[in-house]
N, C-alpha and C positions, 0 to 999 in steps of 0.2 A: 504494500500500500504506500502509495507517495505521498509524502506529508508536504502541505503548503511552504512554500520557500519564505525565509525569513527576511523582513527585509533590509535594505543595508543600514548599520550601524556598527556600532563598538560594543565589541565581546570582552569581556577582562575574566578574573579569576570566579567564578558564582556571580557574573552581573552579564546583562545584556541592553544597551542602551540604546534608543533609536528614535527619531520625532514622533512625537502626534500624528503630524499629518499620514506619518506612512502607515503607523498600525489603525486610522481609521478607513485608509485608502486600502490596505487591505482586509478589513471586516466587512467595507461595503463591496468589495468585489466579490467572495467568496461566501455573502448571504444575498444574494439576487432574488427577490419577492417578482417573477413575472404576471402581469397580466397581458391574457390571452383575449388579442380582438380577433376572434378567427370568423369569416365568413364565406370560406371556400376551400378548395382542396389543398390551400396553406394549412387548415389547420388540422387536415388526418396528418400533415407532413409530420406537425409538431407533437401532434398525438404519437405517432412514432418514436419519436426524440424523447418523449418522456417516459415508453417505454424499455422495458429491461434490456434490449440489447443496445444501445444508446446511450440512457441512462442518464438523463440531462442532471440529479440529483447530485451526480460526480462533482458539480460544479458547482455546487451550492444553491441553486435554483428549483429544487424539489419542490419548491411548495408553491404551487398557480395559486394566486391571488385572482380574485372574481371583484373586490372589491378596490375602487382604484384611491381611496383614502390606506391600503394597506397595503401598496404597491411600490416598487419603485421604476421598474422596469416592462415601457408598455410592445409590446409585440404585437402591430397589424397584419393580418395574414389575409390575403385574399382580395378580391373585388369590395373596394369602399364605393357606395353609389353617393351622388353630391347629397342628396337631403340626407347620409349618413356622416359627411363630414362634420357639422354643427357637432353632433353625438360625441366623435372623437375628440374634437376640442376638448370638449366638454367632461370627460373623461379623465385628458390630458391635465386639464386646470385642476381638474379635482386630487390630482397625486401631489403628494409632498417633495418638496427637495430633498435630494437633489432625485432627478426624473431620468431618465433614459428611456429613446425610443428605435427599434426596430423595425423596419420598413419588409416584409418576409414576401417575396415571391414578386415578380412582376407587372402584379395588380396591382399591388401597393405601394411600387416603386415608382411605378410609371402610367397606369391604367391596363399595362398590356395590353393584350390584344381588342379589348374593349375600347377602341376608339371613336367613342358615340356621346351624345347630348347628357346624359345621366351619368356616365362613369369618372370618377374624380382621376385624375392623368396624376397619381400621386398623392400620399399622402403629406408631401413637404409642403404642401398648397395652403394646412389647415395648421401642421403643429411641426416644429422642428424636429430633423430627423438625424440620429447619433451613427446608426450601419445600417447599411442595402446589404439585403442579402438576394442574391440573382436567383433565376428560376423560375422556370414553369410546370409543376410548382417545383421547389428548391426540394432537394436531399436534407434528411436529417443529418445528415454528416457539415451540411451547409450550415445549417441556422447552427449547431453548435458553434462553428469556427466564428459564426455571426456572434454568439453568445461569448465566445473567449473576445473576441475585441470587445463588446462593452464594459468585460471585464479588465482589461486592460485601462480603457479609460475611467472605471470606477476606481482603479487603484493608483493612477496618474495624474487624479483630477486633485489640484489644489483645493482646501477649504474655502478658500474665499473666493474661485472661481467665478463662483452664481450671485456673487456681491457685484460682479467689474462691472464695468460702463459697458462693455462689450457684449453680454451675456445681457444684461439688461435691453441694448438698443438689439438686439435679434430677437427675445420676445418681442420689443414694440413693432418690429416688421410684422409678427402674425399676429399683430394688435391682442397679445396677450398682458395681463398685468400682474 
């Protein structure tokens, strides 16, 4: 069994010293709470992935969140139709910081093949988007390596990130507040 990497600091005689920032950057990467917006065959993909041969749990994501107040991590999968955008927003607003979203499959990324008057050409339209993961629909082997990068930046992301001017004026483009 591989034990989580510890991360860099000062080791002495019975001490091990290291910032804040990194042991919370690593407790938010290795407790990932997903919520699953699945509305198409993204989301048997993912049903897959949180199955035992896959085993998304590996990665500390076991536990789908249904509830997006107990969520950190939102996962779209599938065909978003525009009167479901509003929803996602809305969804999106409702999760705590710090947030993370996954874009799963080609519908979600782009409208895919769906390019017609009601299909949203993306969910980047409604709420900012952390990984695209490609696919029609995507391999469980995909959305994992999608889940290892938001893990990455859950454990790279500074604490005051979501304080900056910058983070702030990218919500105000999706006129979020």
């Amino acid at each position: 069994m591989k034990m989580v990497e510890a991360p860099d600091g000062h080791i002495g005689e019975g001490f091990f010293a290291t910032s804040f920032e990194k042991v919370i950057g690593l407790a938010r990467a290795n407790s990932l709470w997903p919520l699953p917006f699945a509305t198409s065959c993204c989301g048997i993909e993912f049903m897959a992935t949180m199955a035992s041969t896959y085993d998304l749990a590996r990665f500390g994501a076991e536990r789908p969140s249904f509830s997006p107040r107990q969520s950190d991590l939102l996962m779209v999968m599938g065909t978003i139709a525009k009167k479901m955008g509003p929803i996602v927003r809305q969804v999106y607003e409702q999760m705590a910081e710090p947030r993370w979203v996954i874009a799963v499959g080609a519908c979600a990324s782009s409208g895919g093949i769906f390019d017609t008057y009601s299909v949203l050409q993306g969910i980047d339209r409604v709420v900012p988007v952390d990984v695209y993961v490609p696919g029609c629909p995507p391999r469980p082997e995909q959305i994992l390596e999608g889940i290892l990068h938001i893990q990455e930046l859950a454990k790279n992301e500074g604490l005051r990130r979501r304080n900056s001017p910058q983070y702030q004026a990218l919500l105000e483009s999706y006129n979020i507040k």
